[in-house]
C-alpha positions as CSV (number, residue, x, y, z in Angstrom):
1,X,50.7,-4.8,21.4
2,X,51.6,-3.2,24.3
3,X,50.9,0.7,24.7
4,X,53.2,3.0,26.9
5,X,50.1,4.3,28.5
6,X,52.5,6.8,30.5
7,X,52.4,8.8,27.4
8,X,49.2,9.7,27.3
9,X,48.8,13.4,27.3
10,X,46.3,13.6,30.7
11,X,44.4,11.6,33.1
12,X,41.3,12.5,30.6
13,X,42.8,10.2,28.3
14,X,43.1,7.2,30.5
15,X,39.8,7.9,32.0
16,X,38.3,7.5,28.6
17,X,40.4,4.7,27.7
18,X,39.0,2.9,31.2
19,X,35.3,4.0,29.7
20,X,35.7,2.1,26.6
21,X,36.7,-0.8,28.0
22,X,34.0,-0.8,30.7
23,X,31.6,-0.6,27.8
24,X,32.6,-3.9,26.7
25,X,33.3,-6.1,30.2
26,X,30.0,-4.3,32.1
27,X,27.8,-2.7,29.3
28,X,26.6,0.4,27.4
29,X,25.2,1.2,30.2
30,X,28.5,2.4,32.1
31,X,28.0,6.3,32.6
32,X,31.2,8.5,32.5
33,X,31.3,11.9,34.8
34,X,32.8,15.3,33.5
35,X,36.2,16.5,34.6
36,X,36.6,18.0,37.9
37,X,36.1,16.3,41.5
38,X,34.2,13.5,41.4
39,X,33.8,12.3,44.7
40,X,35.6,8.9,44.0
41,X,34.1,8.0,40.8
42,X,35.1,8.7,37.2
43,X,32.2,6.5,36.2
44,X,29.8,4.4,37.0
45,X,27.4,1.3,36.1
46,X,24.3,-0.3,37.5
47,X,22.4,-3.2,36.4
48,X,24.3,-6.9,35.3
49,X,27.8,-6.9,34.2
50,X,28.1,-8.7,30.6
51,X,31.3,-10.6,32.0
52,X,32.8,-9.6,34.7
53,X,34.5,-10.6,37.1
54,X,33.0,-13.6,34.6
55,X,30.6,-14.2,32.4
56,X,29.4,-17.1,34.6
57,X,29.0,-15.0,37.3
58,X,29.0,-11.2,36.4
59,X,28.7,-8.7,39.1
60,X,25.0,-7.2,39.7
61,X,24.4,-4.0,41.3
62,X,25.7,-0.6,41.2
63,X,29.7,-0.6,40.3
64,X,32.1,2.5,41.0
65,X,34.9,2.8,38.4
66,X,38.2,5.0,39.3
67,X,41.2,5.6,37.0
68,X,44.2,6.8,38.4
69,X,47.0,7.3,35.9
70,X,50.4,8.2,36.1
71,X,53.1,9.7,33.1
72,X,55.8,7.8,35.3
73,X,57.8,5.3,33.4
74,X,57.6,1.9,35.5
75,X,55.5,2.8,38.3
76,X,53.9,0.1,40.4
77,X,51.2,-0.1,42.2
78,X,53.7,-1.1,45.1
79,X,55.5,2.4,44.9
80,X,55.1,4.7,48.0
81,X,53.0,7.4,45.9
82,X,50.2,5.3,45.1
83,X,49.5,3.7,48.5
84,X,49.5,7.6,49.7
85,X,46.5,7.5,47.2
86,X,45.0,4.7,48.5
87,X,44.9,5.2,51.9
88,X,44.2,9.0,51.8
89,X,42.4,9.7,48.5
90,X,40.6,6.2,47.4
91,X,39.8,4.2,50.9
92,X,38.1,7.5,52.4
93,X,35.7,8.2,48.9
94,X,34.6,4.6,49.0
95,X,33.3,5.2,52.4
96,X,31.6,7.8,51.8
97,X,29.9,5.7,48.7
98,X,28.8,3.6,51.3
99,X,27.3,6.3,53.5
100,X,25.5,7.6,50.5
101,X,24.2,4.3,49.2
102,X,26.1,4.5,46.0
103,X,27.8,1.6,45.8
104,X,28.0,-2.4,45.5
105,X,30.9,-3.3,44.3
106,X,33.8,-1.1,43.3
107,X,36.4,-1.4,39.8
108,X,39.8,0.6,40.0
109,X,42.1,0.7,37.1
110,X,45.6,2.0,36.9
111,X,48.6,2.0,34.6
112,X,50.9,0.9,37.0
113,X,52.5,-2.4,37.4
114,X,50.6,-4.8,39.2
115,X,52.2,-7.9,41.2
116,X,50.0,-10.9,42.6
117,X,51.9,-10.2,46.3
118,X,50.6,-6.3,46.0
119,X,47.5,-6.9,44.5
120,X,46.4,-9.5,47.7
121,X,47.7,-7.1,50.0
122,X,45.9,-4.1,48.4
123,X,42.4,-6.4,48.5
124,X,42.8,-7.4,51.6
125,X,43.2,-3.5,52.5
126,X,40.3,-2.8,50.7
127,X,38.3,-5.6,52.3
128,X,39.1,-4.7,55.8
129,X,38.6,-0.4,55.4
130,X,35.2,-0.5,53.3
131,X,34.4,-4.6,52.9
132,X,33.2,-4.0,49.4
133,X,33.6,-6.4,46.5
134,X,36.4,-4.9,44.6
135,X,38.9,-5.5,42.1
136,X,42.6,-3.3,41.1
137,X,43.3,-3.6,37.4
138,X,46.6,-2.8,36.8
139,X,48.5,-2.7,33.4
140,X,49.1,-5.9,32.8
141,X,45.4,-6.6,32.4
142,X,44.3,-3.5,30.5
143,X,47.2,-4.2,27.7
144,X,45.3,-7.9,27.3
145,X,42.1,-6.2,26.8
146,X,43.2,-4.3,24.5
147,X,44.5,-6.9,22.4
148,X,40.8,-8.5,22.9
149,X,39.5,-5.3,22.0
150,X,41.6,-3.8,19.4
151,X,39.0,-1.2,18.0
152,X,39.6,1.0,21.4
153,X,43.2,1.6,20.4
154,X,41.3,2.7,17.2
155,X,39.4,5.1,18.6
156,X,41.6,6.1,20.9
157,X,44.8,6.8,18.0
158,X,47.1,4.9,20.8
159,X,49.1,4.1,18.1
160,X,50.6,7.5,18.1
161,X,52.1,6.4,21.4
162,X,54.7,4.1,19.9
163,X,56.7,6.8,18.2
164,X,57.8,4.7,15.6
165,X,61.3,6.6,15.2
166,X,64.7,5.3,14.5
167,X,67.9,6.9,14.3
168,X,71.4,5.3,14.8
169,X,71.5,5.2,18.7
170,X,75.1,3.4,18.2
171,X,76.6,7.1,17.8
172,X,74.2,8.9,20.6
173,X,75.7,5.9,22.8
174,X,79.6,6.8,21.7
175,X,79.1,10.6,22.4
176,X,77.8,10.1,26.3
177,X,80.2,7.1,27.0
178,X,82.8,9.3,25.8
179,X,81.7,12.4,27.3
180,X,81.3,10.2,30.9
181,X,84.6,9.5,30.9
182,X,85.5,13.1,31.8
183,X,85.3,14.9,35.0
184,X,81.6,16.2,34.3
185,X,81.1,18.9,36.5
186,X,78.0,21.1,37.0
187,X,78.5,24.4,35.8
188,X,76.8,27.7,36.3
189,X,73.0,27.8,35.1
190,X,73.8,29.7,31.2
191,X,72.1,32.9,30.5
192,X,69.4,32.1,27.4
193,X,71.0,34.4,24.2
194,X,68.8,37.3,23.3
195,X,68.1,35.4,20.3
196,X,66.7,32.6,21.5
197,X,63.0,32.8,22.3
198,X,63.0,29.2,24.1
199,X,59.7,30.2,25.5
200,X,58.8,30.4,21.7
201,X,60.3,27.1,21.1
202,X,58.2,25.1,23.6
203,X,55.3,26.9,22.0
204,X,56.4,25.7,18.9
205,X,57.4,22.3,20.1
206,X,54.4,21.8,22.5
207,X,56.7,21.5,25.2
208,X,55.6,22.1,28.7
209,X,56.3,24.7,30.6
210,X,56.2,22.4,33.6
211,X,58.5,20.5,31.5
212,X,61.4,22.9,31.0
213,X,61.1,24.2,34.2
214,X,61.8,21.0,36.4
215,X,63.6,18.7,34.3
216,X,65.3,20.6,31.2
217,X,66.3,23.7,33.4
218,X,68.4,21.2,35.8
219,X,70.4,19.7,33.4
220,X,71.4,22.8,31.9
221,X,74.2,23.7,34.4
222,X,76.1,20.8,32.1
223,X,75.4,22.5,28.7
224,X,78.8,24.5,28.5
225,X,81.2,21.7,29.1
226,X,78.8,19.4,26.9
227,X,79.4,22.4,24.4
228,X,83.3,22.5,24.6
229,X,83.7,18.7,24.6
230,X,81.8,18.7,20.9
231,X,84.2,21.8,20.2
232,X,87.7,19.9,21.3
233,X,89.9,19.3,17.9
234,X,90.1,16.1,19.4
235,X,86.9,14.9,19.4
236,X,86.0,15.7,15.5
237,X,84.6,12.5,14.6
238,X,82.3,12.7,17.7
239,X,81.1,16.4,16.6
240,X,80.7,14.2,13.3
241,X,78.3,11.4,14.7
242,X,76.7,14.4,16.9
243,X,75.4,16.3,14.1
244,X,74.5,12.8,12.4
245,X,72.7,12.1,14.7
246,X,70.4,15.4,14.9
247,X,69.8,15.6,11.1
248,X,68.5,12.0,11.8
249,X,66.5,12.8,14.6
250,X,64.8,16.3,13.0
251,X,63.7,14.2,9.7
252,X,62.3,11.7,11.8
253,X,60.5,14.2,14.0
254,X,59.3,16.4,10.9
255,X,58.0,13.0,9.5
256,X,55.8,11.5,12.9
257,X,55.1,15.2,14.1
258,X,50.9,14.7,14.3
259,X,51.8,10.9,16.1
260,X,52.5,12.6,19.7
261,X,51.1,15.1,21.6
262,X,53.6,17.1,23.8
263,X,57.7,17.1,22.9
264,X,58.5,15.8,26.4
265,X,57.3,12.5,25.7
266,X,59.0,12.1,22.0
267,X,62.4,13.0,24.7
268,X,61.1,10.6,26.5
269,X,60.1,8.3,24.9
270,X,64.0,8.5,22.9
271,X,65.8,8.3,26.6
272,X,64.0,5.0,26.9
273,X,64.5,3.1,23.4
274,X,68.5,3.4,24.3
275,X,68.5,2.1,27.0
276,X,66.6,-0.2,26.2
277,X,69.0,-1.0,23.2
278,X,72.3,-0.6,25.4
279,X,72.0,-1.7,29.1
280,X,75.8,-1.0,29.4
281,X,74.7,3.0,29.5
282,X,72.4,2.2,32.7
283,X,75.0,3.7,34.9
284,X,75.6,6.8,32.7
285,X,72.1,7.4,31.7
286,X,71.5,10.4,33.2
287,X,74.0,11.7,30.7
288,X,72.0,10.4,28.2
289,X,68.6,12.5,29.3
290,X,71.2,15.9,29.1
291,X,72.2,15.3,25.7
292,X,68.8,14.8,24.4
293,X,68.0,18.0,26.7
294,X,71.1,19.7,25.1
295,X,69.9,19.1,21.4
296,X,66.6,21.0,22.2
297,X,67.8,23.3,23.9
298,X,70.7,24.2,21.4
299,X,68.0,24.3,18.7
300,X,69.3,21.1,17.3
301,X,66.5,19.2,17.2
302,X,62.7,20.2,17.3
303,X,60.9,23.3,15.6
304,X,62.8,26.8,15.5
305,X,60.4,28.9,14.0
């Protein structure tokens, strides 16, 4: 099972999700730190490892854990952000570990993608800055452990994460390749009715405001030709398979509401399983983001009171 770890609701979550799974590779021993700044570590251990790096030989002495997560679809530990992180945030709190005695070997964990090109450069970085035993685990490795360790995605509820919603995505895909094939232009930002309280809605919906402001509001400009293109005489059986698709999509909503935490990543997490399903709408699929943007937004989909 693999979890989309993006989706977690804050870095609180990954850092306990790193916690539990340093309890079972190091021990009951490892000692999680509060929220806030923690001077480079989001936990710690000291004493012998129960099996790492190996059972045969497990680290012994006093091991820094960091988790840095991200709520970025497909981000790799090769992307531009996280070596800013590296070099300007990680690199420079080991040091200071160092100065301060605090440290013998050092355990970071991410929810990126993780190469074996990137992760010799990013050792050998980390070997020639600090020259502390270390070790990245990116994604790849966590999802194993927790297939070893199945009880953490227990605890956790990371099964809410999967969104097990289905809908028929063959009409969603008709609408946008249809609607593509016109000059889509980008209007004027609409004025929200009177009657729509949308800051209500995303109160409703648990919908960020950080969310509406940066990615909903900028699709907006599109709304009113989306709107007269579902209006056109012509297009009928399109309006059809629109509002098919949105009396799917609210059951299935109303159903799973307690499996997710914020309506951006239900959005999200519906951009991704069509494309996923149709590849051929990778060149259009912005369009597909506005649509689902448009169904909110137009009260189709999600709570309205």
């Amino acid at each position: 099972m693999k979890y989309p770890l993006e989706n977690l609701a804050s870095d609180k979550e990954f850092e306990d999700l790193v916690s539990l799974i340093c309890e079972r590779i190091l021990g009951m021993g490892t000692i999680v730190f509060s929220v806030g700044k923690d001077g480079g570590k989001d936990a710690k251990f000291s004493g012998t490892a129960n099996k790492f790096p190996s059972e045969t030989n497990p680290w012994n002495g006093k091991i820094i854990i960091q988790a840095k997560h991200t709520q970025r679809p497909n981000a790799s530990c090769s992307d531009s952000d996280f070596q800013r992180i590296l070099k300007n945030e990680v690199i420079p709190a080991i040091k200071k570990l160092i100065d301060n005695d605090e440290i013998n070997y050092y355990l970071l964990f991410t929810n990126r993608k993780l190469s074996g090109i990137q992760y010799k450069k990013i050792e050998d970085l980390f070997n020639e800055q600090t020259n502390i035993e270390n070790r990245l685990i990116g994604k790849e490795r966590i999802d194993l452990w927790l297939e070893e360790y199945p009880e953490i995605a227990k605890i956790l509820n990371l099964n809410r994460l999967l969104l097990p919603l289905e809908f028929n995505e063959e009409d969603l895909k008709e609408i946008v390749l249809s609607f593509s094939k016109l000059d889509v232009k980008k209007g004027d930002l609409p004025n929200i009715p009177e009657e729509r309280d949308i800051e209500k809605k995303n109160d409703l919906n648990k919908l960020s405001k950080n969310y509406f402001d940066n990615v909903i509001k900028k699709n907006m400009p599109y709304f009113e030709q989306i709107s007269n293109f579902l209006s056109e005489p012509n297009n009928k059986e399109l309006l059809n398979k629109y509002e098919n698709t949105i009396g799917d999509l609210n059951e299935e909503i109303t159903i799973h509401r307690d499996e997710y935490n914020k309506f951006e990543i239900i959005l999200n997490h519906l951009y991704k399983m069509v494309l996923n399903k149709f590849p051929e709408l990778n060149s259009s699929r912005a369009l597909v983001r506005v649509f689902l943007h448009y169904m909110y937004y137009n009260c189709d989909i999600g709570k309205n009171e």
